[in-house]
VOPAGU-2260 file (C-alpha; in pm, 1 decimal, decimal comma):
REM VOPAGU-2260
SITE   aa  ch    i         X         Y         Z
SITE  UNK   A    0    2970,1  -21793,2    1795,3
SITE  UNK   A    1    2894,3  -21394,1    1743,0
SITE  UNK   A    2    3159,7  -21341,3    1517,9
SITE  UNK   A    3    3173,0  -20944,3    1540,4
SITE  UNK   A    4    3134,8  -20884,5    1909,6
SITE  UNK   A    5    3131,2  -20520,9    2051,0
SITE  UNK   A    6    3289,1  -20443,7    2331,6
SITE  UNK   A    7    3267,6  -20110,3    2462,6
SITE  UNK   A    8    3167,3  -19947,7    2164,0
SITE  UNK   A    9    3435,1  -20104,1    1988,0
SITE  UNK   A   10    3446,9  -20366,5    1730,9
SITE  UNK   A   11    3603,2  -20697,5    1809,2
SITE  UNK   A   12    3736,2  -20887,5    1505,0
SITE  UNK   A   13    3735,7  -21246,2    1512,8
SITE  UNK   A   14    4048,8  -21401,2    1342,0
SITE  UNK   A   15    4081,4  -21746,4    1260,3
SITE  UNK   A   16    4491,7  -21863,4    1245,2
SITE  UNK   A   17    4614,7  -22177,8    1137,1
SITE  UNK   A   18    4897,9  -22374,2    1326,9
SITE  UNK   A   19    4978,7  -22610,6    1064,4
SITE  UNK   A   20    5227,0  -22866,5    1232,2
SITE  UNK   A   21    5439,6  -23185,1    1052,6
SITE  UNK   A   22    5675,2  -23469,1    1225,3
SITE  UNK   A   23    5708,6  -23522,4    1614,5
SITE  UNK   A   24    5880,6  -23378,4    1922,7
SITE  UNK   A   25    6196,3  -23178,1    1895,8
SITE  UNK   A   26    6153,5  -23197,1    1445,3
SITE  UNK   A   27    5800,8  -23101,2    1476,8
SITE  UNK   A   28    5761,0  -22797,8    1254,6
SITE  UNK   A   29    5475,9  -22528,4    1148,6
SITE  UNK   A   30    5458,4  -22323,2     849,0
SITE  UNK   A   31    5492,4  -21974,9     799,9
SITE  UNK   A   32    5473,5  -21673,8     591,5
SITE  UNK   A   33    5627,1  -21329,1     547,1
SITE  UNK   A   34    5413,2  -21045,0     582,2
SITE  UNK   A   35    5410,0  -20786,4     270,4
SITE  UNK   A   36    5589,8  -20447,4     308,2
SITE  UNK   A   37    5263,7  -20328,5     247,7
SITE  UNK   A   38    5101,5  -20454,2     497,3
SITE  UNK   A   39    5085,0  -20303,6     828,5
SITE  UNK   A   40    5368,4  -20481,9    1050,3
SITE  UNK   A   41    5563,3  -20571,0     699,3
SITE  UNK   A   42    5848,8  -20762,8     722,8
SITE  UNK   A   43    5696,2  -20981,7    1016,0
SITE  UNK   A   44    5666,2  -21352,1     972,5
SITE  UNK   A   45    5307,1  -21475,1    1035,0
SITE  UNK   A   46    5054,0  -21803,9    1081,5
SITE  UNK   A   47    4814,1  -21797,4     771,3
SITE  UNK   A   48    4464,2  -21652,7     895,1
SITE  UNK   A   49    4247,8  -21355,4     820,4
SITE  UNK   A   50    3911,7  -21204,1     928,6
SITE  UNK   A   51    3596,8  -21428,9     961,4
SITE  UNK   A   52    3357,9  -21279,1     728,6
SITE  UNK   A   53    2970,9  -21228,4     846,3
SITE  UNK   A   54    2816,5  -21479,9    1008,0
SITE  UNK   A   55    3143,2  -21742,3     917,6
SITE  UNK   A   56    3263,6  -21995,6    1137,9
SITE  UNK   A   57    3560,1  -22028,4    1258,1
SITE  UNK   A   58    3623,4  -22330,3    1146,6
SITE  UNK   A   59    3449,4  -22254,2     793,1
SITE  UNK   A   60    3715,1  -21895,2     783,3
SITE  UNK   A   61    4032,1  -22113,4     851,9
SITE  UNK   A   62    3928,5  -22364,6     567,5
SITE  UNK   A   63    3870,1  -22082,8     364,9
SITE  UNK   A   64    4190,9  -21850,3     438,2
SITE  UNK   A   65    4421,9  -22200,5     395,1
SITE  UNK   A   66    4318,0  -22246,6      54,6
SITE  UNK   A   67    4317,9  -21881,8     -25,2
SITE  UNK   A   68    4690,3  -21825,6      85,5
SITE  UNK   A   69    4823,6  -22131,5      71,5
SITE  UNK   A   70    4638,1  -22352,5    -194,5
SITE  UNK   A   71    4545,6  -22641,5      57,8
SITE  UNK   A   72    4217,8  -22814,5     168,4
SITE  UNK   A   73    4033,3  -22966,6     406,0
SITE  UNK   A   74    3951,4  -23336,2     380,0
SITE  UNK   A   75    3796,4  -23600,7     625,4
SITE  UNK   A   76    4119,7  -23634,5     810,9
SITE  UNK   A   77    4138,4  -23264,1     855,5
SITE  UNK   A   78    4141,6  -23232,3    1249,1
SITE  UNK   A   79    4131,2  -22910,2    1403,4
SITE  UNK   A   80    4214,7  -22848,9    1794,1
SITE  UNK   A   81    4241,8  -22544,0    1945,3
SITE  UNK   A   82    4591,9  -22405,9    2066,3
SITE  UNK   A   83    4508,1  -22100,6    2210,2
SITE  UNK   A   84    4270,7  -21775,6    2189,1
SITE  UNK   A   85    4424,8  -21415,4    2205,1
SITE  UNK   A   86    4268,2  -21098,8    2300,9
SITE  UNK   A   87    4480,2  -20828,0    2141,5
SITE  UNK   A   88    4441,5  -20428,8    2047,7
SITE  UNK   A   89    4590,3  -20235,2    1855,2
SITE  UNK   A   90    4556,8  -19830,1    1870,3
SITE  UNK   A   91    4343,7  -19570,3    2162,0
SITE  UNK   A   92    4096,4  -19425,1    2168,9
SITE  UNK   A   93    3814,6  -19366,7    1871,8
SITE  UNK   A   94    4115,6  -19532,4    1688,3
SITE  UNK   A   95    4133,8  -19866,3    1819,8
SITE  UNK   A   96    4087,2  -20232,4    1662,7
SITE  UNK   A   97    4023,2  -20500,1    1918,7
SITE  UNK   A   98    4100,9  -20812,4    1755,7
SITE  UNK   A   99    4046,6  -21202,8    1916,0
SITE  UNK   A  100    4259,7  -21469,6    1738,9
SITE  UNK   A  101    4103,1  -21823,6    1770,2
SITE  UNK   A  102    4444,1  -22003,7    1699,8
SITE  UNK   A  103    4417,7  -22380,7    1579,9
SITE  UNK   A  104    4612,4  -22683,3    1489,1
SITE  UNK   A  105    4551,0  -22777,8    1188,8
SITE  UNK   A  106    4654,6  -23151,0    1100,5
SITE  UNK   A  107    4654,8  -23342,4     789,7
SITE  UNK   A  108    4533,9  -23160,9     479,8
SITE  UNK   A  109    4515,9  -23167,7      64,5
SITE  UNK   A  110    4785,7  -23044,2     -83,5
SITE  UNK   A  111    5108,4  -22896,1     -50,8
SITE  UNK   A  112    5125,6  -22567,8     106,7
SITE  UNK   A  113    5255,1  -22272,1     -21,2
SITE  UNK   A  114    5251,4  -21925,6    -125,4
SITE  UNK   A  115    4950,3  -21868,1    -347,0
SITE  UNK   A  116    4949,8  -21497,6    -290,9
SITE  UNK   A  117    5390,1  -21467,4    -381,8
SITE  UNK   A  118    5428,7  -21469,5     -25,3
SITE  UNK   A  119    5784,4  -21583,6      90,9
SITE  UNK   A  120    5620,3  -21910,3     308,1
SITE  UNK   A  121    5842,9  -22157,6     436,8
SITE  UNK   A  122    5831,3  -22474,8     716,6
SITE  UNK   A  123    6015,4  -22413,5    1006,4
SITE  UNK   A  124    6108,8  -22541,7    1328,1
SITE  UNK   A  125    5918,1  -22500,3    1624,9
SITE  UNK   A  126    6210,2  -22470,5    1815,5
SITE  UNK   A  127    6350,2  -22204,4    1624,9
SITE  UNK   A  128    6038,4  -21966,2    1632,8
SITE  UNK   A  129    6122,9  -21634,8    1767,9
SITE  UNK   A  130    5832,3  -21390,5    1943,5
SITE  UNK   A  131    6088,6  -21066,1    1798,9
SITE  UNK   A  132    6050,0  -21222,3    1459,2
SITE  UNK   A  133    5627,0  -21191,4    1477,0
SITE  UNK   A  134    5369,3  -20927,3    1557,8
SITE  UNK   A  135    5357,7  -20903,0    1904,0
SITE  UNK   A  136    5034,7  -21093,7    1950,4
SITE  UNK   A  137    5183,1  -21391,4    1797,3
SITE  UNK   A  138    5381,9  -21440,3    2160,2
SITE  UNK   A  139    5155,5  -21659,9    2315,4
SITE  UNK   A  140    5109,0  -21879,7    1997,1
SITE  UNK   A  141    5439,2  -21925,6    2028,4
SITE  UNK   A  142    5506,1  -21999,7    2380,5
SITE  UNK   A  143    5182,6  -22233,2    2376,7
SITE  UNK   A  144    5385,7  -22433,4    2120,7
SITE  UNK   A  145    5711,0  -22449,6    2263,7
SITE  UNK   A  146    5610,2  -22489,0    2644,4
SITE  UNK   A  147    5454,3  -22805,7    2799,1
SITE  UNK   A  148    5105,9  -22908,3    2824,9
SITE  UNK   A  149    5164,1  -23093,2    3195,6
SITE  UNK   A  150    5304,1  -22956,4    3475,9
SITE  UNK   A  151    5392,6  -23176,0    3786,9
SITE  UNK   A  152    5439,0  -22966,2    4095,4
SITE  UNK   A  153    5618,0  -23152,6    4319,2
SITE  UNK   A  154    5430,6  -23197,2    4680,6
SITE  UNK   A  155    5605,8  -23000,5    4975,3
SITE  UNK   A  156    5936,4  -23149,2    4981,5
SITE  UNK   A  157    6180,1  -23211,1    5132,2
SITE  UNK   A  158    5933,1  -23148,3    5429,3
SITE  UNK   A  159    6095,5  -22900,5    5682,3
SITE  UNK   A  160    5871,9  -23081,7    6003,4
SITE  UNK   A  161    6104,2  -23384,3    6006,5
SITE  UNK   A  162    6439,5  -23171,6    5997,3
SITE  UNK   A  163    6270,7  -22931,5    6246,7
SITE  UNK   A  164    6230,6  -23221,7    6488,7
SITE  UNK   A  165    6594,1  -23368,9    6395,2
SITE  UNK   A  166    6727,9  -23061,3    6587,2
SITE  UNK   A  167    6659,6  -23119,7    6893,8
SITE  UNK   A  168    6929,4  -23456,5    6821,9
SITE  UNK   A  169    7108,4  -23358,6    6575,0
SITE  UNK   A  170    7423,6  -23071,6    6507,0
SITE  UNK   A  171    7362,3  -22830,6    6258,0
SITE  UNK   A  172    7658,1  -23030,9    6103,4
SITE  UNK   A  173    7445,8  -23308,6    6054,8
SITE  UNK   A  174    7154,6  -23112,1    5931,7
SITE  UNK   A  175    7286,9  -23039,2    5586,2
SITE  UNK   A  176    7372,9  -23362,1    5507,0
SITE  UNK   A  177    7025,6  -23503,8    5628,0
SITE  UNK   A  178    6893,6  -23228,5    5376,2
SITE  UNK   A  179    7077,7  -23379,6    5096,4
SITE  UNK   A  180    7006,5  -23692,0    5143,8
SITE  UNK   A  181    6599,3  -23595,0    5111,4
SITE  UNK   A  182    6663,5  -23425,3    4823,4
SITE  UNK   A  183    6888,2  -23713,0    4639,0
SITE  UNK   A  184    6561,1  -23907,9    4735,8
SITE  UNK   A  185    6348,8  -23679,0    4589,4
SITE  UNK   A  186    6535,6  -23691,8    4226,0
SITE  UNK   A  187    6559,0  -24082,3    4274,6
SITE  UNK   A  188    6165,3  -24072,7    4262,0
SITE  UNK   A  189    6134,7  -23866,5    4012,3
SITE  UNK   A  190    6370,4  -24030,2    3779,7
SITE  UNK   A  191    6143,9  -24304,7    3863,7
SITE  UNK   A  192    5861,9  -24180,1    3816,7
SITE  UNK   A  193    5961,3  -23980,0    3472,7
SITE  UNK   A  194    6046,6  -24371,6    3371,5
SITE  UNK   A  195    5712,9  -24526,6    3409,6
SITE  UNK   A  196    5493,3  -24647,0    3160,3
SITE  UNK   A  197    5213,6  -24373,9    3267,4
SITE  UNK   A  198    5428,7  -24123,4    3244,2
SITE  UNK   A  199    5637,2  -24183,4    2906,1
SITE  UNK   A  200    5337,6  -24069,8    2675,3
SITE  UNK   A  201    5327,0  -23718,8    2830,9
SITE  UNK   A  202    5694,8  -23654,8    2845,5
SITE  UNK   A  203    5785,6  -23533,9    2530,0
SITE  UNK   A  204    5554,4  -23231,6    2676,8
SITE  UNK   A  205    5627,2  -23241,5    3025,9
SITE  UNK   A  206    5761,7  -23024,5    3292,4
SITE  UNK   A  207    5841,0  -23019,5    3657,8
SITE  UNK   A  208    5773,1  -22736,0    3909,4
SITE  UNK   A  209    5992,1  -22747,3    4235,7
SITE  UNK   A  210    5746,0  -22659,8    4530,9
SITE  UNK   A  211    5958,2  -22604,1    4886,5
SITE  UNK   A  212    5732,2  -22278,6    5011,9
SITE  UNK   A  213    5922,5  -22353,5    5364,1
SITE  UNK   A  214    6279,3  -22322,4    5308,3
SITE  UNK   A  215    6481,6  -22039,5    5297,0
SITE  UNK   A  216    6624,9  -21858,4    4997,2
SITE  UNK   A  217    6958,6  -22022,5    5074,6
SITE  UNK   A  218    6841,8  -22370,4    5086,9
SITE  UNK   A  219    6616,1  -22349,8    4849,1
SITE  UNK   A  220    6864,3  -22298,2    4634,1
SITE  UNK   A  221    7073,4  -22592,9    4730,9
SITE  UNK   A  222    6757,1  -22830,9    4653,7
SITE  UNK   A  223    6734,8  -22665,4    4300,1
SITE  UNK   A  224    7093,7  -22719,2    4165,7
SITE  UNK   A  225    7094,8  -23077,0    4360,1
SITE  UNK   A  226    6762,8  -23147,4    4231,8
SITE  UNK   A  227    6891,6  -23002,8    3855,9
SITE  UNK   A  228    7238,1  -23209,1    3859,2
SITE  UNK   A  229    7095,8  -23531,2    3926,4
SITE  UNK   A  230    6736,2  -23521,1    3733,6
SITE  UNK   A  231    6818,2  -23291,7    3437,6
SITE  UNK   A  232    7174,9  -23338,3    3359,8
SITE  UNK   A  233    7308,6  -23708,8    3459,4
SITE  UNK   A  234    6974,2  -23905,0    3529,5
SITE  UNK   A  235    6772,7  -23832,9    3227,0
SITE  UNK   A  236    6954,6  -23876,3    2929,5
SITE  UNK   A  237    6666,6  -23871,1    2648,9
SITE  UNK   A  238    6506,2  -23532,7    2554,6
SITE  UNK   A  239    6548,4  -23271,1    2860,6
SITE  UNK   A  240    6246,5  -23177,4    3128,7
SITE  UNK   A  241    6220,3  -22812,7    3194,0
SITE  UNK   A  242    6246,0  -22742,9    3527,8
SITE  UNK   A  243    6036,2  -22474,3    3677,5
SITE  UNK   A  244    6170,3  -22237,0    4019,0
SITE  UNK   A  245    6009,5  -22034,9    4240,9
SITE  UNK   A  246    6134,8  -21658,0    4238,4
SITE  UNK   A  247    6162,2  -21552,5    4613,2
SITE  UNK   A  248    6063,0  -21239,5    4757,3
SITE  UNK   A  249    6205,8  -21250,2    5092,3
SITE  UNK   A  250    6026,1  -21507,3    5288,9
SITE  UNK   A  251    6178,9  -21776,4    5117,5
SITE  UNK   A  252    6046,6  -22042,6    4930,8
SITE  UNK   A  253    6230,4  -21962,3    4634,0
SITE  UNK   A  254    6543,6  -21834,6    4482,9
SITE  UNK   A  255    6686,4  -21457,8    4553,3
SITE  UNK   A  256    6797,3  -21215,6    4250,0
SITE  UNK   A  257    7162,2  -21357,5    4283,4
SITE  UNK   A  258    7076,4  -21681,5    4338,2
SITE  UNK   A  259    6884,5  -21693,4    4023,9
SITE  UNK   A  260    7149,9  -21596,2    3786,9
SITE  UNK   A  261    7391,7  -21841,6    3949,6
SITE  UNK   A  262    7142,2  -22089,3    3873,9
SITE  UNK   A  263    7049,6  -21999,2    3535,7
SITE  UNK   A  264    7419,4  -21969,8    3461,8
SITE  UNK   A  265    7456,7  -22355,0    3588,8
SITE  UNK   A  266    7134,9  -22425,4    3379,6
SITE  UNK   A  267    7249,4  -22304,6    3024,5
SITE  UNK   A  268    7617,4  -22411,4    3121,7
SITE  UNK   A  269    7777,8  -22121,1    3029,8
SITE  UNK   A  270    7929,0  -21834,9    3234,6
SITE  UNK   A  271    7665,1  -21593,9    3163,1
SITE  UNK   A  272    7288,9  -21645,8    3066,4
SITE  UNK   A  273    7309,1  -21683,6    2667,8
SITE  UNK   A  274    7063,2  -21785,6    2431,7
SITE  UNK   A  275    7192,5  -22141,6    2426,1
SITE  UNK   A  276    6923,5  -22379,7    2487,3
SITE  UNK   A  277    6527,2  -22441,2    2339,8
SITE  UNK   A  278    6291,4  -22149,2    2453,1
SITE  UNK   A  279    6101,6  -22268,0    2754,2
SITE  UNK   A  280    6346,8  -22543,7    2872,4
SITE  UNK   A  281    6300,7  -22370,8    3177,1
SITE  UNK   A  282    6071,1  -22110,8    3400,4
SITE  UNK   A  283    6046,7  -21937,3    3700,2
SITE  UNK   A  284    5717,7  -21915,0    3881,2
SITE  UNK   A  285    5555,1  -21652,7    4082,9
SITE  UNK   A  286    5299,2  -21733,6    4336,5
SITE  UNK   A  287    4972,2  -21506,4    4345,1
SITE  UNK   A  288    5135,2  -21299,6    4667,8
SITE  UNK   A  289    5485,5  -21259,3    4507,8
SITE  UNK   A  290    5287,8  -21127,6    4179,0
SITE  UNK   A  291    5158,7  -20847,7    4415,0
SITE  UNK   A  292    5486,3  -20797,8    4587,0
SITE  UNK   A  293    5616,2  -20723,7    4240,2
SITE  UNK   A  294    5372,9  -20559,9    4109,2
SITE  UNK   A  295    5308,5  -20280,8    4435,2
SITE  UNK   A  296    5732,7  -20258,8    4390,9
SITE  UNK   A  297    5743,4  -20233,7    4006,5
SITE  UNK   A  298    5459,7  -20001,4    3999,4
SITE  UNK   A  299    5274,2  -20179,9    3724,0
SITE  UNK   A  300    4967,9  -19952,7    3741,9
SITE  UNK   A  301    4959,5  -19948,6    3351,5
SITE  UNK   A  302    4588,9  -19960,8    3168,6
SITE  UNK   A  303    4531,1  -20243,8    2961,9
SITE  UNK   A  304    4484,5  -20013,3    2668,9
SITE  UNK   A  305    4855,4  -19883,3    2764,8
SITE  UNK   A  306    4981,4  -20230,1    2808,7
SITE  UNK   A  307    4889,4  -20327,0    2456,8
SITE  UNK   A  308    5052,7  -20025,4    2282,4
SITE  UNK   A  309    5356,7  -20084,8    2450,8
SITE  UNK   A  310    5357,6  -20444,7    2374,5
SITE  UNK   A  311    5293,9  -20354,8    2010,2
SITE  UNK   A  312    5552,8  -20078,3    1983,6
SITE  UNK   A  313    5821,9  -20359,5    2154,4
SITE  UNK   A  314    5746,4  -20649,9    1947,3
SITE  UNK   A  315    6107,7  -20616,1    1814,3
SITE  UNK   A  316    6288,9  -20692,6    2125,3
SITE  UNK   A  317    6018,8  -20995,1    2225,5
SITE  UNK   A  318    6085,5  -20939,1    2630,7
SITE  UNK   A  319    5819,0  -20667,4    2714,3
SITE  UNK   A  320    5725,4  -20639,5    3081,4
SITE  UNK   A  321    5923,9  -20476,3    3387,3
SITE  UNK   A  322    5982,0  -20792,7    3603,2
SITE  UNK   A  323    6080,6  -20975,3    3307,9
SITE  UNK   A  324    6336,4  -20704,2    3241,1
SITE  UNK   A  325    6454,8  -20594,0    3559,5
SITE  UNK   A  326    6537,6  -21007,3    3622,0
SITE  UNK   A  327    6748,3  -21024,2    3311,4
SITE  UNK   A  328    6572,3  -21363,3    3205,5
SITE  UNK   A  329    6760,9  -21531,3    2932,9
SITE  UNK   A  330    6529,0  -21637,3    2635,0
SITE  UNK   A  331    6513,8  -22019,5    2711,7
SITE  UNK   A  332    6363,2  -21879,0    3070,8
SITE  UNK   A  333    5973,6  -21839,1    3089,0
SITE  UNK   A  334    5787,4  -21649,8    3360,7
SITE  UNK   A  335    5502,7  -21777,9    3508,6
SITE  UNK   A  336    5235,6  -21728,3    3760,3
SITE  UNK   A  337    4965,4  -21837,6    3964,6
SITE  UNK   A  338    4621,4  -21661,8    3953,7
SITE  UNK   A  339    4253,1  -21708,1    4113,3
SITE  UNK   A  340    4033,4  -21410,6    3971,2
SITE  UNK   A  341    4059,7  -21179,3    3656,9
SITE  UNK   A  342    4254,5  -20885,6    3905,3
SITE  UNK   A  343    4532,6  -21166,7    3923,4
SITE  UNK   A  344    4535,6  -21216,4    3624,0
SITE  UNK   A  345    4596,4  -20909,6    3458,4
SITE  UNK   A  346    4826,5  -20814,6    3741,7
SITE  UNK   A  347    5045,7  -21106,0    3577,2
SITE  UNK   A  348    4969,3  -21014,6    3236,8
SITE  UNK   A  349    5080,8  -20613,0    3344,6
SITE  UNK   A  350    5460,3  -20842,4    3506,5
SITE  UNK   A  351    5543,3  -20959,7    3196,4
SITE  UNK   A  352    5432,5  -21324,2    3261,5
SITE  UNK   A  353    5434,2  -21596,6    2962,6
SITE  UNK   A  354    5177,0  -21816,2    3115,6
SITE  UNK   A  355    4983,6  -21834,7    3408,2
SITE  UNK   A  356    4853,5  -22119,7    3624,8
SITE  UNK   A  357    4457,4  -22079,7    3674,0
SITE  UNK   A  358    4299,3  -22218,0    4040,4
SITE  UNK   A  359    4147,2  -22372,2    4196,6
SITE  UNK   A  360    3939,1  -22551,1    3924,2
SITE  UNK   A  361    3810,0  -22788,0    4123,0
SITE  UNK   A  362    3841,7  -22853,9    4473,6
SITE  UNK   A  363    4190,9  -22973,3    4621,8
SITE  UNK   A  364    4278,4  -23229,3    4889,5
SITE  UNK   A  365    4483,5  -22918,7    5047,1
SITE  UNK   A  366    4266,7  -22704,2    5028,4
SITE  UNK   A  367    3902,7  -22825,9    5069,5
SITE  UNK   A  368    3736,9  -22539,0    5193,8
SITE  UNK   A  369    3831,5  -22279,6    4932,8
SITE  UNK   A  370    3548,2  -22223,1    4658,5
SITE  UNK   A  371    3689,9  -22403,4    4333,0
SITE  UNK   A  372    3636,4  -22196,2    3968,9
SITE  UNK   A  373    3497,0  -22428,3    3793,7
SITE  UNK   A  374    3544,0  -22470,7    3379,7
SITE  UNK   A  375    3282,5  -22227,2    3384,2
SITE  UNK   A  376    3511,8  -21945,5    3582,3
SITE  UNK   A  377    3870,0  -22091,7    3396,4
SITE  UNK   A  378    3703,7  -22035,8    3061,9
SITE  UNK   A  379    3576,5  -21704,4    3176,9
SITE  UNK   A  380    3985,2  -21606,3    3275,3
SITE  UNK   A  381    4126,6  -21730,0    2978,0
SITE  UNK   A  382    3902,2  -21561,0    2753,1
SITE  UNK   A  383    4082,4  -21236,1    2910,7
SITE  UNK   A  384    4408,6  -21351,2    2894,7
SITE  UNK   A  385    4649,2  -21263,8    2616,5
SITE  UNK   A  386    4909,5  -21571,6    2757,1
SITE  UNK   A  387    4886,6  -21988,6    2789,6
SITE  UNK   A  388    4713,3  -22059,2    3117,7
SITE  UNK   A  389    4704,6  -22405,1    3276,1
SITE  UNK   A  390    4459,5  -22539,8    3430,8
SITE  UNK   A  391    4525,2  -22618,8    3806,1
SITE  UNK   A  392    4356,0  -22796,8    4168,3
SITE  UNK   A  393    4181,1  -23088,0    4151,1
SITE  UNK   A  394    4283,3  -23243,9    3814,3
SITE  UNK   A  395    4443,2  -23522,0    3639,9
SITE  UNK   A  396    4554,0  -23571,9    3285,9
SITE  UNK   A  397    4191,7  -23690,3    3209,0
SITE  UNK   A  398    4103,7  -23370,7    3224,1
SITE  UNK   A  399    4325,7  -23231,6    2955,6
SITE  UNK   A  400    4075,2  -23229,2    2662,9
SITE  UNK   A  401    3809,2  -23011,4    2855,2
SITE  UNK   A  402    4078,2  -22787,0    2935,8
SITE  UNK   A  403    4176,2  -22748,2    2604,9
SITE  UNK   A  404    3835,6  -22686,9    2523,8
SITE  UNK   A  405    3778,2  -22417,4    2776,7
SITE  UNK   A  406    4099,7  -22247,0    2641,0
SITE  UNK   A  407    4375,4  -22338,3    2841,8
SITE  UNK   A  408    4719,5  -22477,4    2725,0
SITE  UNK   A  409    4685,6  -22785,1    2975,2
SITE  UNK   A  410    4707,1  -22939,4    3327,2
SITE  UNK   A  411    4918,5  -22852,9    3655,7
SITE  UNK   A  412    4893,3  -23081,7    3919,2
SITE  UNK   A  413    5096,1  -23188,5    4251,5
SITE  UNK   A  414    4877,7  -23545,7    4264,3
SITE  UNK   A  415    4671,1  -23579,1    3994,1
SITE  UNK   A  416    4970,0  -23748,3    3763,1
SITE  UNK   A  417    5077,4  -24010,3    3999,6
SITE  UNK   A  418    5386,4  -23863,3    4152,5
SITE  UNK   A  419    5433,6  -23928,8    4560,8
SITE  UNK   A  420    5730,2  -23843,4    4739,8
SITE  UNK   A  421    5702,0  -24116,7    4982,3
């Protein structure tokens, strides 16, 4: 690795950050640190890290910087797995620093950690981590620890073809009902399916995206509480799924403005959207035409350059970006999107998005004659990308450790995790 890159004239530190993580789901904890008042951003909790030094591995500048700050070291045990890697800037013009933090989990170590510099340093839960707590570019550390790693999209369901043909002998009366019932089936098999063997091992970082592109706002809707009663609240009584929803735009497919704080009211079960439940217990997803809807409407023309000093200057409030904003999204609420090329992406990045979905990867069942990215072309994207980005088309959970690789959080996938509606 070139550990000094330039880009555009400019500088590009490499920064190696340590994730050190103890204990297992909801107790599992990392440790952090205090910044100085001294130091620029004082006051800021922080992951240990610093600079790579000339021609310094990564891997050799984490080792280093652990037992520098925090009096730890390495030993054969030590495993190392990458989390996530951040392009970040701070400053304009002649001015700026371009920093890229190669984030990594760092598990089982010598020592007890602590603050060898009189840092305040402390373990804490990774629950509790809050982005307005941290420099802004700590955001996506955080929401790559607190999000999941799989995403099952459900396939189209319930499918609108059957009810379309149950018109012709049925009463709109009937209809409803019929809908219901498809939907109650749909929970049944996921219960089901969250129960299996296969499935138990990834649930403790699991999600579930509703996919229903063909219904209407309205009865979208009705799927999504129906689907939300009797998955997430009475059928699954262990440790909660987060659900993801589609944000509609006016062709349906996903929920309108008012229909979304109804339903994130019903979610955190209290009469208005509070910060009551575990950051990303749930999301709502943009598709790659709804991220340009948005975007042409919010007028997110901002340069990159412009995007990062704002995101600096609002690390405070931890909720930068206009859609974000303008949608009033509680904190337990993530935004997410779909991209396929580095315009996408940034359009995203530019909405306020916590993670994106990356695709085509590889090529998909539905849709065989699109060109697929390739690792090659996901690696490329998430180099760029300041968020988690899953991996998506084409994959199973096989394929989790070369996504992690290529830096992506994990895997999306409507078939590749054994999930069938029929």
């Amino acid at each position: 690795m070139q550990v000094n890159a330039i880009s555009n004239n400019i500088q590009v530190i490499q920064v190696a950050v340590g994730v050190l993580i103890r204990g297992s789901g909801a107790l599992r904890e990392v440790f952090v640190a205090r910044r100085g008042s001294h130091q620029h951003q004082g006051g800021l909790l922080e992951f240990p890290g610093g600079k790579c030094e000339a021609g310094e591995s990564i891997e050799l500048a984490m080792a280093r910087e652990l037992r520098e700050e925090l009096g730890i070291v390495f030993s054969e045990r030590t495993t190392l797995r990458p989390l996530i890697e951040i392009p970040w800037h701070y400053g304009v013009g002649l001015s700026q620093k371009r920093v890229h933090l190669n984030v990594l989990e760092v598990q089982h170590w010598t020592g007890e950690p602590r603050g060898v510099e009189a840092q305040e340093a402390a373990w804490m839960r990774i629950a509790d981590l809050d982005p307005r707590h941290f420099p802004a570019a700590n955001r996506g550390i955080i929401i790559a620890l607190q999000a999941s790693v799989f995403v099952q999209v459900t396939p189209e369901f319930p499918s609108l073809r059957a009810l379309e043909a149950s018109r012709q002998r049925l009463t709109d009366s009937a209809i409803a009902p019929v809908r219901r019932e498809r939907t109650a089936d749909l929970a049944a098999s996921l219960s089901s399916w969250l129960m299996s063997p296969p499935i138990q091992r990834l649930r403790s970082r699991l999600s579930i995206l509703l996919r229903a592109k063909h219904l209407s706002a309205r009865d979208y809707a009705e799927q999504a509480a129906l689907l939300q009663k009797q998955v997430f609240t009475e059928a699954w009584d262990q440790q909660p799924v987060p659900l993801g929803i589609y944000l509609d735009h006016g062709n349906g497919g996903g929920l309108s403005a008012g229909d979304l704080q109804r339903w994130l009211r019903a979610f955190s079960g209290k009469s208005t959207p509070e910060q009551s439940l575990p950051r990303a217990s749930a999301f709502i997803h943009l598709t790659s035409a709804q991220c340009e809807y948005w975007s042409d409407r919010l007028d997110t023309g901002t340069a990159r350059d412009e995007y990062y000093c704002l995101a600096n200057e609002a690390s405070a409030t931890g909720g930068y970006g206009p859609l974000r904003k303008m949608l009033e999204l509680p904190d337990f609420c993530l935004l997410s999107a779909s991209v396929h090329s580095q315009e996408a992406l940034w359009q995203a990045v530019l909405l306020g998005v916590d993670q994106v979905f990356i695709s085509p990867v590889a090529r998909t069942q539905s849709h065989p004659e699109v060109r697929p990215l390739g690792w090659s072309g996901f690696a490329h994207l998430t180099r760029e990308c300041p968020v988690p980005a899953f991996a998506l088309g084409g994959l199973t959970d096989q394929d989790f450790g070369t996504a992690i690789i290529r830096g992506g959080q994990g895997i999306a996938a409507i078939r590749g995790f054994g999930f069938s509606d029929t």
